[in-house]
Chimera marker file (.cmm) of the C-alpha trace (Angstrom):
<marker_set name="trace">
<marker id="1" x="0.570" y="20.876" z="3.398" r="1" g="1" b="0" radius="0.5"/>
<marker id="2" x="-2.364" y="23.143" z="4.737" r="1" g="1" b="0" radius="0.5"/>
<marker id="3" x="-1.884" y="21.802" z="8.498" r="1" g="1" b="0" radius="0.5"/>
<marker id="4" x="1.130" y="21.281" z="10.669" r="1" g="1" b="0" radius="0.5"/>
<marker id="5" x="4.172" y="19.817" z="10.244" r="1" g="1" b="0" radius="0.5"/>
<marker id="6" x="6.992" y="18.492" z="12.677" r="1" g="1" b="0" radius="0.5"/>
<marker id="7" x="10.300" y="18.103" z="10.913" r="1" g="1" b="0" radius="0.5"/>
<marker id="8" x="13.167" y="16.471" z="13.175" r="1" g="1" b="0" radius="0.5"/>
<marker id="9" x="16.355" y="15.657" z="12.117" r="1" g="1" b="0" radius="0.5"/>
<marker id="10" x="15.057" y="11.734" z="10.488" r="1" g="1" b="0" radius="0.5"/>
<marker id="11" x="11.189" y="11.921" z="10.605" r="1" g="1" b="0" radius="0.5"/>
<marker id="12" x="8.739" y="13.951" z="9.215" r="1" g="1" b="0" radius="0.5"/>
<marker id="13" x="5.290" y="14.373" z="10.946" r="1" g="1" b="0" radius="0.5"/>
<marker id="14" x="2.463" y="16.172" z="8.867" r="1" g="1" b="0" radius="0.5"/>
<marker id="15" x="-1.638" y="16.669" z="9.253" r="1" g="1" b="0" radius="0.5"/>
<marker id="16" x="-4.088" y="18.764" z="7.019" r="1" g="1" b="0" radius="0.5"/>
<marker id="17" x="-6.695" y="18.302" z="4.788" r="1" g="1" b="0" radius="0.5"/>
<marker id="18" x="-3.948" y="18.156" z="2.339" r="1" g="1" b="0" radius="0.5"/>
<marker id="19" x="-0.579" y="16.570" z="2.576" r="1" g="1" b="0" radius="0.5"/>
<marker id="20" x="2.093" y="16.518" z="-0.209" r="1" g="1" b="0" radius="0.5"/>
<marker id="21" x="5.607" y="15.547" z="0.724" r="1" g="1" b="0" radius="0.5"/>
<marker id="22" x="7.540" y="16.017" z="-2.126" r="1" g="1" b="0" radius="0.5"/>
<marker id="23" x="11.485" y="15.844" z="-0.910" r="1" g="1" b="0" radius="0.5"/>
<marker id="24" x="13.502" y="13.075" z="0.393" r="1" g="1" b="0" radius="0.5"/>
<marker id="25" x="12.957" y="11.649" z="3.879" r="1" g="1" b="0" radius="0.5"/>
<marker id="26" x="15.602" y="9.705" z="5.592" r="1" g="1" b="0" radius="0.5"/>
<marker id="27" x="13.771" y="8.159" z="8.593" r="1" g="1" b="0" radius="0.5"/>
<marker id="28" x="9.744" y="7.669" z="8.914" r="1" g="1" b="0" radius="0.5"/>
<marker id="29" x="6.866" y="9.462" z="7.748" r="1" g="1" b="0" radius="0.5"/>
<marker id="30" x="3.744" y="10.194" z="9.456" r="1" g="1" b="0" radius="0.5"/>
<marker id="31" x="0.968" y="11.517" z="7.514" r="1" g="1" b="0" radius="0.5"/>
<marker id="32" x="-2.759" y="12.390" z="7.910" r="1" g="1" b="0" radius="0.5"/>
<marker id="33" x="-5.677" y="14.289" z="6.045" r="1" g="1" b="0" radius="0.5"/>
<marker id="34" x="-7.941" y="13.984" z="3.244" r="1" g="1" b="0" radius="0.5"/>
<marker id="35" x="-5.390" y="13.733" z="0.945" r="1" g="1" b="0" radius="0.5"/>
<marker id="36" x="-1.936" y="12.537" z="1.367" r="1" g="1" b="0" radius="0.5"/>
<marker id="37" x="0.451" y="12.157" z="-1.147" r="1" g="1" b="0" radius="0.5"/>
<marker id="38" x="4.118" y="10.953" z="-1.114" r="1" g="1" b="0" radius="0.5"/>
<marker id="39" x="6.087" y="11.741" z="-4.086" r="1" g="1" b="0" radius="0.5"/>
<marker id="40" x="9.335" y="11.572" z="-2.210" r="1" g="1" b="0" radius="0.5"/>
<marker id="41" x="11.869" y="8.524" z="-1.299" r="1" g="1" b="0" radius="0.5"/>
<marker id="42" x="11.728" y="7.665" z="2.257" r="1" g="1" b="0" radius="0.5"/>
<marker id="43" x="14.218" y="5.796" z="3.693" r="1" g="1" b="0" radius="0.5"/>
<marker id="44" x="12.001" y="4.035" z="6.684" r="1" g="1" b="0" radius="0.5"/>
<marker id="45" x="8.861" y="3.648" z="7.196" r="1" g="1" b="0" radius="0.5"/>
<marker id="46" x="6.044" y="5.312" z="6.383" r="1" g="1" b="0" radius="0.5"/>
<marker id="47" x="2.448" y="5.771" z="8.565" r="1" g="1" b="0" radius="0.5"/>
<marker id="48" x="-0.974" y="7.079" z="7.155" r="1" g="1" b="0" radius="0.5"/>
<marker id="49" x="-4.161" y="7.594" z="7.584" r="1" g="1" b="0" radius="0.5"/>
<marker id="50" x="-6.903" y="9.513" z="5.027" r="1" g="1" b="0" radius="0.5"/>
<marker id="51" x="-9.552" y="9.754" z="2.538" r="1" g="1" b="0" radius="0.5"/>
<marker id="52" x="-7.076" y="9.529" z="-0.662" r="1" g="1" b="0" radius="0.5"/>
<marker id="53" x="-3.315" y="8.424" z="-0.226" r="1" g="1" b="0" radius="0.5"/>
<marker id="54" x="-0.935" y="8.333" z="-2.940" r="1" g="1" b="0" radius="0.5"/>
<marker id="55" x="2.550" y="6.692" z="-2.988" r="1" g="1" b="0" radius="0.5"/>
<marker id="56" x="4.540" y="6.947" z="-5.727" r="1" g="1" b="0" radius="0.5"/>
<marker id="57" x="8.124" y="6.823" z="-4.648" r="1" g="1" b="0" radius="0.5"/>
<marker id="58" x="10.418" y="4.617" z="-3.069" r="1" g="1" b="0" radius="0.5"/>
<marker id="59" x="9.680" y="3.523" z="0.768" r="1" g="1" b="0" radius="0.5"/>
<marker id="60" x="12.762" y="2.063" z="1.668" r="1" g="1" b="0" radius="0.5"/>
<marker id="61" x="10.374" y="0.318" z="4.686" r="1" g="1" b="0" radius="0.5"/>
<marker id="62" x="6.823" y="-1.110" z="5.731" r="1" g="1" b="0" radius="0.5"/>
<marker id="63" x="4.195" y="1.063" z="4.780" r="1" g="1" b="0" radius="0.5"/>
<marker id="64" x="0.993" y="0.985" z="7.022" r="1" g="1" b="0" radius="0.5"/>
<marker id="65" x="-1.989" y="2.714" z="6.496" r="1" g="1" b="0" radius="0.5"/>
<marker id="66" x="-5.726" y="2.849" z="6.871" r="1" g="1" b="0" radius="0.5"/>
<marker id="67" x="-8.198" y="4.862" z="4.430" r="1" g="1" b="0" radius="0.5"/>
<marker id="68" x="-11.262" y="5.217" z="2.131" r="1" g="1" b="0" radius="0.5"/>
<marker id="69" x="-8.339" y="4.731" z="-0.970" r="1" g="1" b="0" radius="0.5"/>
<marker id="70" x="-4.661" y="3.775" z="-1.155" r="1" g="1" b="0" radius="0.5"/>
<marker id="71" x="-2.743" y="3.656" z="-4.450" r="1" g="1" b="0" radius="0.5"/>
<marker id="72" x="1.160" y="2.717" z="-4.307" r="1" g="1" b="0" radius="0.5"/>
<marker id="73" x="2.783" y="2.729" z="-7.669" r="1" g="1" b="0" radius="0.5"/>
<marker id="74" x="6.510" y="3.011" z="-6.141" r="1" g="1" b="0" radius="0.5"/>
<marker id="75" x="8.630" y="0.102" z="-4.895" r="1" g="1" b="0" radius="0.5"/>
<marker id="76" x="8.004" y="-0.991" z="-1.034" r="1" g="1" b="0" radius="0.5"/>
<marker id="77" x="10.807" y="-2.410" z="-0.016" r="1" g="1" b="0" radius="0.5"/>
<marker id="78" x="9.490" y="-3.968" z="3.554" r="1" g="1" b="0" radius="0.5"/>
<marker id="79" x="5.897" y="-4.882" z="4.134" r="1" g="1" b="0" radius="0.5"/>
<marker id="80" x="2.254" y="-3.689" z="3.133" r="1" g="1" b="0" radius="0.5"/>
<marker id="81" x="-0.286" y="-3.823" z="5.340" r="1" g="1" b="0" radius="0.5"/>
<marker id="82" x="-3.386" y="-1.736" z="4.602" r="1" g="1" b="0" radius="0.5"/>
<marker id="83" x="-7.012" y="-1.098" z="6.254" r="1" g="1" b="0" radius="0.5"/>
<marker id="84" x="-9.428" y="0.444" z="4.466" r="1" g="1" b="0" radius="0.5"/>
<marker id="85" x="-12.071" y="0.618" z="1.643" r="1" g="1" b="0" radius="0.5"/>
<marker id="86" x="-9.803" y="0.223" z="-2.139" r="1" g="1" b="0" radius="0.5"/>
<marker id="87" x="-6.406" y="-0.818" z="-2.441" r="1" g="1" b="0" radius="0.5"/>
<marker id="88" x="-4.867" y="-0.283" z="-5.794" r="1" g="1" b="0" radius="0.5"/>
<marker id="89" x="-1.250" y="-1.702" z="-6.382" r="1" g="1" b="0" radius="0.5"/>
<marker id="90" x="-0.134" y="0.083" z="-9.885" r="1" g="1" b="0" radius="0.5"/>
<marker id="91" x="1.480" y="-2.247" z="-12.250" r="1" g="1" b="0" radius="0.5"/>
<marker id="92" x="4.432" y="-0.777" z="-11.529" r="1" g="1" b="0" radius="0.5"/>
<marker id="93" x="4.613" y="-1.531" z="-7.936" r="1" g="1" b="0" radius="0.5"/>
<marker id="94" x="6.901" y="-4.075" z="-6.241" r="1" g="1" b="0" radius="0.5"/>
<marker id="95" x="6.433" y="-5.050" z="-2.397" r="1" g="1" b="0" radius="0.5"/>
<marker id="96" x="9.110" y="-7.006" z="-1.263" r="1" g="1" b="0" radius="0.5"/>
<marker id="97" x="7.598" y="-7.835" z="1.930" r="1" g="1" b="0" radius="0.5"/>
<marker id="98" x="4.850" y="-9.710" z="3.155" r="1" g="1" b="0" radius="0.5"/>
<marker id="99" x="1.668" y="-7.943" z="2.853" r="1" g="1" b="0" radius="0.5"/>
<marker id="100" x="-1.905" y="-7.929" z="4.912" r="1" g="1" b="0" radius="0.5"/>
<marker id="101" x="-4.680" y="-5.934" z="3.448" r="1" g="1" b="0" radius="0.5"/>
<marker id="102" x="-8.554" y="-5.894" z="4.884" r="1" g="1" b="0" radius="0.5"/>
<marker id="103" x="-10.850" y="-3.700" z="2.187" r="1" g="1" b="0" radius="0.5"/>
<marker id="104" x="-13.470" y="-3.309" z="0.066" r="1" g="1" b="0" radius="0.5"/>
<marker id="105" x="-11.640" y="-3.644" z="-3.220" r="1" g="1" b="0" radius="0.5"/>
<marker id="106" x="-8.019" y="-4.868" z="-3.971" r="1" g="1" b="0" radius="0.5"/>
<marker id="107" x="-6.607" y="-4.999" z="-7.810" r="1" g="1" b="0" radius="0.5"/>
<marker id="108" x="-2.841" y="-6.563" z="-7.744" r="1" g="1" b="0" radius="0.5"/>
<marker id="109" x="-1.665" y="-5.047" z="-10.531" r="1" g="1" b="0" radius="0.5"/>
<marker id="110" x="2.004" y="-4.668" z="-9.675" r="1" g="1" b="0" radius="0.5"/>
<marker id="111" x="4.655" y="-7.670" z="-7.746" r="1" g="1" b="0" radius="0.5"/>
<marker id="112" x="4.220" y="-8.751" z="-4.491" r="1" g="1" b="0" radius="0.5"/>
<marker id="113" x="7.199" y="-10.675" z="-3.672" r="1" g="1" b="0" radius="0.5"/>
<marker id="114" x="5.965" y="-11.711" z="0.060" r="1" g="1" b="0" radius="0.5"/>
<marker id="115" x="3.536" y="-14.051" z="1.548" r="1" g="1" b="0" radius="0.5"/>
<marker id="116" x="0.111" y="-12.478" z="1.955" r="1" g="1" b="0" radius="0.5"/>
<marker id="117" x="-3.254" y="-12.054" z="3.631" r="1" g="1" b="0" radius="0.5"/>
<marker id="118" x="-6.362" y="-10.399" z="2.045" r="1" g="1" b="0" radius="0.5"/>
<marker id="119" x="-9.507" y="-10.299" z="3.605" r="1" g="1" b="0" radius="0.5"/>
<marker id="120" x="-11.952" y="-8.376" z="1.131" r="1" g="1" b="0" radius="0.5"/>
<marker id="121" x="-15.015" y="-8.080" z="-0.962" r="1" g="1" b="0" radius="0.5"/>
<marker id="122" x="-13.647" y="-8.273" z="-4.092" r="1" g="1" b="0" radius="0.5"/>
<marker id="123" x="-10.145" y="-9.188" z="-5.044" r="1" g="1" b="0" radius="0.5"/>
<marker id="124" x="-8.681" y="-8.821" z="-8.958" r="1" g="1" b="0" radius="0.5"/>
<marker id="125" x="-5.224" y="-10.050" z="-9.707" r="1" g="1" b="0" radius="0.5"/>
<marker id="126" x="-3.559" y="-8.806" z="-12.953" r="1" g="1" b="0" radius="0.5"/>
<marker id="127" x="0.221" y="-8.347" z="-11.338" r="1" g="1" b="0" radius="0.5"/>
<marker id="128" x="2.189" y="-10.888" z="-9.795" r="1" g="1" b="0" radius="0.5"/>
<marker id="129" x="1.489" y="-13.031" z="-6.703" r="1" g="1" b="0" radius="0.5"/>
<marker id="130" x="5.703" y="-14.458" z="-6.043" r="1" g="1" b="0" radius="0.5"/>
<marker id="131" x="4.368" y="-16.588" z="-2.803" r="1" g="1" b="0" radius="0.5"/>
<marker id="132" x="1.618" y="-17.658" z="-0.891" r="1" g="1" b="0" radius="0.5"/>
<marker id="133" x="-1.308" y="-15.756" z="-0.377" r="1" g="1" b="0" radius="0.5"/>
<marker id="134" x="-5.105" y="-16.659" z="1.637" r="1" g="1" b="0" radius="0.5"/>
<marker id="135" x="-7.795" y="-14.646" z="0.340" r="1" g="1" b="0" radius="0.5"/>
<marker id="136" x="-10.822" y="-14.474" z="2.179" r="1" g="1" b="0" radius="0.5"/>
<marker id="137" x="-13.384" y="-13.007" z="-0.564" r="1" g="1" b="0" radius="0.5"/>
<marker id="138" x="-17.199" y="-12.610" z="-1.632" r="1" g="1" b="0" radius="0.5"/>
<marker id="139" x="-15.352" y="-12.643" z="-5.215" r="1" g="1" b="0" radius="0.5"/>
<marker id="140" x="-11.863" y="-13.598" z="-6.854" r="1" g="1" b="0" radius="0.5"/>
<marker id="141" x="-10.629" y="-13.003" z="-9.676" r="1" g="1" b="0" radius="0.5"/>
<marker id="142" x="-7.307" y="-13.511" z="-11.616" r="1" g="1" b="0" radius="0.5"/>
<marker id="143" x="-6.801" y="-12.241" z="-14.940" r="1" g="1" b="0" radius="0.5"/>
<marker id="144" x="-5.542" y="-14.206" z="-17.958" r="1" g="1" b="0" radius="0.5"/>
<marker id="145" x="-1.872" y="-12.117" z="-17.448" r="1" g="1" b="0" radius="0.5"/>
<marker id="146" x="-1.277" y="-12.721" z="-14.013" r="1" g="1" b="0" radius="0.5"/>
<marker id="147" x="1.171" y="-14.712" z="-12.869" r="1" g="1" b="0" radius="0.5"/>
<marker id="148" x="0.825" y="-16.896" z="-9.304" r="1" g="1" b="0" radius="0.5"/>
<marker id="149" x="4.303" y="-18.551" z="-8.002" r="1" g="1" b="0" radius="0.5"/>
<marker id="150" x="2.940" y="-18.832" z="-5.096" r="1" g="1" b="0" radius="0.5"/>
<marker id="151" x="-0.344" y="-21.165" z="-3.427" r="1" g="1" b="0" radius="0.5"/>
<marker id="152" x="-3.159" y="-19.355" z="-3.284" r="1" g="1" b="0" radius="0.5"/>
<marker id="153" x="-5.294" y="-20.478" z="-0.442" r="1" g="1" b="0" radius="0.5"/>
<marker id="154" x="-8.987" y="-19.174" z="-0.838" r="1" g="1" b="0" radius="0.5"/>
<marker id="155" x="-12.169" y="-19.378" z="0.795" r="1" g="1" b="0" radius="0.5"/>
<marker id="156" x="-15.597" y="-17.495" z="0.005" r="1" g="1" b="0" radius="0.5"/>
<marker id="157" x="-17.299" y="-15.587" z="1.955" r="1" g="1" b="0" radius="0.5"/>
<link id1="1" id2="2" r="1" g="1" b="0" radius="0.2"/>
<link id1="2" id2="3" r="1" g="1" b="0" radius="0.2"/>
<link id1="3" id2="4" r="1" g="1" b="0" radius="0.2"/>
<link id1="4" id2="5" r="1" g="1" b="0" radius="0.2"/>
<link id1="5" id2="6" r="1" g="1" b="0" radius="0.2"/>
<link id1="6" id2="7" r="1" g="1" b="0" radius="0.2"/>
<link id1="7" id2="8" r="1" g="1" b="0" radius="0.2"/>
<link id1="8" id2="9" r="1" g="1" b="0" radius="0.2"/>
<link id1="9" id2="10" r="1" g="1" b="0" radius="0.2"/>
<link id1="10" id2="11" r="1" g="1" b="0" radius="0.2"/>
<link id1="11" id2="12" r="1" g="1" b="0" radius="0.2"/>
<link id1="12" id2="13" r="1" g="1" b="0" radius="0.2"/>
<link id1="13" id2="14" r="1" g="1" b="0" radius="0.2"/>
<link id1="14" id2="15" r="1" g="1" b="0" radius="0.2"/>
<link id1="15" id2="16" r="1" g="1" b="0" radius="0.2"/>
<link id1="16" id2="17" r="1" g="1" b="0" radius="0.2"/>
<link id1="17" id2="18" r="1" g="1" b="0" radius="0.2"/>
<link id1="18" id2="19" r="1" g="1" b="0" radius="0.2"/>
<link id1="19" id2="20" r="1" g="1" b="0" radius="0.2"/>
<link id1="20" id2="21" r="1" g="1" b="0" radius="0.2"/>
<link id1="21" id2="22" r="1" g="1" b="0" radius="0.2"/>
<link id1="22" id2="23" r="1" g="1" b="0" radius="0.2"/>
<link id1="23" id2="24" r="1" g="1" b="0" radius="0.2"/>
<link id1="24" id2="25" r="1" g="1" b="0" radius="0.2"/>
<link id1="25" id2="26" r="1" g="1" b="0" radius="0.2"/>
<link id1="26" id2="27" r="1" g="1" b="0" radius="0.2"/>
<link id1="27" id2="28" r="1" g="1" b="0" radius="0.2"/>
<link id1="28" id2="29" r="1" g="1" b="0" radius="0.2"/>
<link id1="29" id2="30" r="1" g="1" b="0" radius="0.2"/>
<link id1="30" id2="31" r="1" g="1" b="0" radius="0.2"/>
<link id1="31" id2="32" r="1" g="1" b="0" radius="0.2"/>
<link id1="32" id2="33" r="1" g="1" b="0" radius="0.2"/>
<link id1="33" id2="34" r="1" g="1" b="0" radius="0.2"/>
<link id1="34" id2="35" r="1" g="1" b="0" radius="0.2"/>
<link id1="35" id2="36" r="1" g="1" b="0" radius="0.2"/>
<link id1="36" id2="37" r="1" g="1" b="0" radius="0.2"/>
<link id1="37" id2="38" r="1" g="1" b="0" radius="0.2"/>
<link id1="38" id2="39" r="1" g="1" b="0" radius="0.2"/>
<link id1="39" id2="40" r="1" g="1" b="0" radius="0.2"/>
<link id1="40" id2="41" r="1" g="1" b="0" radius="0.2"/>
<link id1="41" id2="42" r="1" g="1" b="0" radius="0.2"/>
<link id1="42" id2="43" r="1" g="1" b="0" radius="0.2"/>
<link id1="43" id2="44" r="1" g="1" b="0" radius="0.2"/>
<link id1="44" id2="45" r="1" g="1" b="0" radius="0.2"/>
<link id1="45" id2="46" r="1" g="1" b="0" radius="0.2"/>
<link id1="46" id2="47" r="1" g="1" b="0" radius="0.2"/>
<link id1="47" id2="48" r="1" g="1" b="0" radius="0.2"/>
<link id1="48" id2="49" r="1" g="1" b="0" radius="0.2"/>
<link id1="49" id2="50" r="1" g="1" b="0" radius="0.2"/>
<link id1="50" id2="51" r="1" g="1" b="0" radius="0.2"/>
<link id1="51" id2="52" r="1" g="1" b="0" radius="0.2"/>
<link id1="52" id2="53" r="1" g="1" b="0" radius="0.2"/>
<link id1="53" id2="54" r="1" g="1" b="0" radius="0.2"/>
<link id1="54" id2="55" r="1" g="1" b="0" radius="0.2"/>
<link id1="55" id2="56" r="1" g="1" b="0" radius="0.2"/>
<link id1="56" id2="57" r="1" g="1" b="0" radius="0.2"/>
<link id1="57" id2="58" r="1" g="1" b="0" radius="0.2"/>
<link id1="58" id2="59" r="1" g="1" b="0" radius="0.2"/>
<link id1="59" id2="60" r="1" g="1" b="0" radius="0.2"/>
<link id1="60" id2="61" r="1" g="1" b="0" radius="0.2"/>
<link id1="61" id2="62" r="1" g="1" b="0" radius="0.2"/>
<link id1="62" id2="63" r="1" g="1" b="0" radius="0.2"/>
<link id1="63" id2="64" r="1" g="1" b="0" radius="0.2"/>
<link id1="64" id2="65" r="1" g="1" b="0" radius="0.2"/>
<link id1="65" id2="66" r="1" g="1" b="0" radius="0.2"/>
<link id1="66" id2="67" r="1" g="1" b="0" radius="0.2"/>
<link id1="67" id2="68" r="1" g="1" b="0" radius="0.2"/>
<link id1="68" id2="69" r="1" g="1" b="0" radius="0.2"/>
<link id1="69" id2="70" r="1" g="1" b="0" radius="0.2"/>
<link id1="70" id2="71" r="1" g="1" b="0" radius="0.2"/>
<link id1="71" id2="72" r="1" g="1" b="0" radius="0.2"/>
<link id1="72" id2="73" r="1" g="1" b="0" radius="0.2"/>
<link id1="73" id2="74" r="1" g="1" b="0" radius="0.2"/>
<link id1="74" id2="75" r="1" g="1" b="0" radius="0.2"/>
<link id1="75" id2="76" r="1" g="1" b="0" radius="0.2"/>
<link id1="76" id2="77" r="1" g="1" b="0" radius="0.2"/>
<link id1="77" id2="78" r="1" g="1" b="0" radius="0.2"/>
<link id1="78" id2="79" r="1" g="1" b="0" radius="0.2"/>
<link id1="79" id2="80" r="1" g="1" b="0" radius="0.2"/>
<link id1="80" id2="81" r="1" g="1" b="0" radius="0.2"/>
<link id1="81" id2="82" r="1" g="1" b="0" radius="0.2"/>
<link id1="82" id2="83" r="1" g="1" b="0" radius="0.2"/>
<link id1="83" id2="84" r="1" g="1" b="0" radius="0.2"/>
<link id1="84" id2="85" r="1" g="1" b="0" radius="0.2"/>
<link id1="85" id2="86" r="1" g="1" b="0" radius="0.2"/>
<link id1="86" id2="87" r="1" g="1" b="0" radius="0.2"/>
<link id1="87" id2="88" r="1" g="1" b="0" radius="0.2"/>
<link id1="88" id2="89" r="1" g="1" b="0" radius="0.2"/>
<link id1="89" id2="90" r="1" g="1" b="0" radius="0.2"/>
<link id1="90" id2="91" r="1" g="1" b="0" radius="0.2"/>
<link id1="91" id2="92" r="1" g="1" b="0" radius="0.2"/>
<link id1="92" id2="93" r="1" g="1" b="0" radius="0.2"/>
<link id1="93" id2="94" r="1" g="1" b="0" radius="0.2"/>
<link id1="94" id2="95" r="1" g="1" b="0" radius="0.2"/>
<link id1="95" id2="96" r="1" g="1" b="0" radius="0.2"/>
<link id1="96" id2="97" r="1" g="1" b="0" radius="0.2"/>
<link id1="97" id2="98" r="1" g="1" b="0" radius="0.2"/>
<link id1="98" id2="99" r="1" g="1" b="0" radius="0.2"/>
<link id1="99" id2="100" r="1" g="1" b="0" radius="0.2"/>
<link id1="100" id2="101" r="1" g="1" b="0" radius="0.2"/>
<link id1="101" id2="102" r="1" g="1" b="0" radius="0.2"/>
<link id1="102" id2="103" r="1" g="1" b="0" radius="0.2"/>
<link id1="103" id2="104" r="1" g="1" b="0" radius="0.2"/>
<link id1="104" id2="105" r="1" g="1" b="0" radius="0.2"/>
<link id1="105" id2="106" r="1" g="1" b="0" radius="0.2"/>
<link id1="106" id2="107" r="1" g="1" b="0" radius="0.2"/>
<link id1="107" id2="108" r="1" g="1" b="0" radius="0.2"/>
<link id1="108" id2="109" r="1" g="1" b="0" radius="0.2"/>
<link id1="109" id2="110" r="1" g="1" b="0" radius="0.2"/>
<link id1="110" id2="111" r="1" g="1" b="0" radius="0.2"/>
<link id1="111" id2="112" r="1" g="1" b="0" radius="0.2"/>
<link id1="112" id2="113" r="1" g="1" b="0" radius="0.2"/>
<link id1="113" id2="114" r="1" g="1" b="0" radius="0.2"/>
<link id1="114" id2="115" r="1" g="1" b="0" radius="0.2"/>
<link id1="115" id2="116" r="1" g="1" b="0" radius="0.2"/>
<link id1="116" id2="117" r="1" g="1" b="0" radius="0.2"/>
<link id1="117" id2="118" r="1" g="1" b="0" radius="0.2"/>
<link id1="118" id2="119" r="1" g="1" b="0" radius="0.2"/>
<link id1="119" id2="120" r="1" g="1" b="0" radius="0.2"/>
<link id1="120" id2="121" r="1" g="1" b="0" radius="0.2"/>
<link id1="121" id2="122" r="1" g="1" b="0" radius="0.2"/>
<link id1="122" id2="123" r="1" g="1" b="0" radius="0.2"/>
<link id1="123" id2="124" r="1" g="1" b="0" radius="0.2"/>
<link id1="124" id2="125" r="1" g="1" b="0" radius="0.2"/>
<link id1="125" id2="126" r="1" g="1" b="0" radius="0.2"/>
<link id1="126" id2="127" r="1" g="1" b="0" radius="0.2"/>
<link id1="127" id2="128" r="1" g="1" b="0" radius="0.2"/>
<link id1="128" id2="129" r="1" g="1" b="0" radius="0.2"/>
<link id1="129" id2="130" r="1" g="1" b="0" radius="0.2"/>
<link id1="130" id2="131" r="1" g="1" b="0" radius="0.2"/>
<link id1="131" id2="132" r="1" g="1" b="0" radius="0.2"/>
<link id1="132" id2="133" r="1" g="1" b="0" radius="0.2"/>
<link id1="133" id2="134" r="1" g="1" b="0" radius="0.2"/>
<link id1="134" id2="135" r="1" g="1" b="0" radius="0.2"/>
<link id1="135" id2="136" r="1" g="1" b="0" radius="0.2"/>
<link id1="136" id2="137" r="1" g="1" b="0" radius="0.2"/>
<link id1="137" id2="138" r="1" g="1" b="0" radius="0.2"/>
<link id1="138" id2="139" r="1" g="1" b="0" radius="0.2"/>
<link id1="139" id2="140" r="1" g="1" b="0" radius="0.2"/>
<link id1="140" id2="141" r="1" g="1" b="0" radius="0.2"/>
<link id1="141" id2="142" r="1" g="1" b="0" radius="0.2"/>
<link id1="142" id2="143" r="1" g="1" b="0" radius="0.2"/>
<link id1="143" id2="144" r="1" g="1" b="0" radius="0.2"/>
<link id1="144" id2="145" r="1" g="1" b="0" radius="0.2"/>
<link id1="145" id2="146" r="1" g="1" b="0" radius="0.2"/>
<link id1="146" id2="147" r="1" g="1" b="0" radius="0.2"/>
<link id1="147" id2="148" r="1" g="1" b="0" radius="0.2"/>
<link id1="148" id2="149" r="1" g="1" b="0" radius="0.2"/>
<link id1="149" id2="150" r="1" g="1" b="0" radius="0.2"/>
<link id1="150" id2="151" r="1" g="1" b="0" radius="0.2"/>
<link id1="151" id2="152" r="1" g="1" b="0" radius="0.2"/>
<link id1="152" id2="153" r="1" g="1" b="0" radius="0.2"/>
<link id1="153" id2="154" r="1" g="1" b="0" radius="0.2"/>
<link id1="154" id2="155" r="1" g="1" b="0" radius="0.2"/>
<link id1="155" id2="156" r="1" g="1" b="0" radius="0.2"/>
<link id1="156" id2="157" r="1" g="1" b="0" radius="0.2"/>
</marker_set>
């Protein structure tokens, strides 16, 4: 990171125009800049803000954050909630908890295992939808692969 950091014993704090925690953290992560990118587990939960955020490890928690992108291609195992411009779950992402997104774009290409909440311009699902999901979108669509166990509850805007 080009900015400060704040280590304590659990919990990491870091802000900079560029943010790249690469070891393990065994509490919560805090994060801000440009670009942020977790490549390490985390054992709680994990807080963000930025341009670009990448998550590619394990977040043994909820992960919460607000920015112009967000990709997670690591397992989440609490809940999702994201604000911000494009959401891109990986195809190898699995949230295990319920999830509540508000964007431009979101493309489900990995599992999420909770109930759900979407409220965007454009929605594409290509992953896995395991429960019930409302979608409030100017356009939905779900790809020939996808697979819905759940009810999908949607209405146009």
């Amino acid at each position: 990171s080009d900015g400060a950091t704040l280590t304590t014993s659990r919990n990491t704090y870091q802000v900079g125009a560029t943010v790249n925690i690469f070891e393990k953290i065994t509490g919560d992560v805090y994060a801000a800049g440009s670009n942020v990118s977790v490549t390490g587990d985390v054992g709680q939960d994990v807080v963000a803000a930025g341009g670009n955020l990448n998550f590619t490890s394990k977040i043994a928690g909820d992960l919460r954050a607000a920015g112009g992108s967000l990709n997670v291609s690591g397992p989440v195992d609490g809940d999702l909630i994201f604000l911000g411009g494009q959401l891109n779950i990986i195809p190898s992402a699995v949230i295990k908890g319920d999830f509540i997104v508000a964007g431009g774009s979101v493309n489900i290409g990995g599992s999420m295992n909770g109930n759900g909440k979407i409220f965007a311009d454009e929605v594409y699902v290509s992953g896995t939808l395991n429960k019930d999901a409302d979608i409030e979108a100017t356009r939905l669509i779900i790809e020939k692969n996808a697979v819905v166990n759940g009810k999908i509850n949607y209405k146009g805007k």
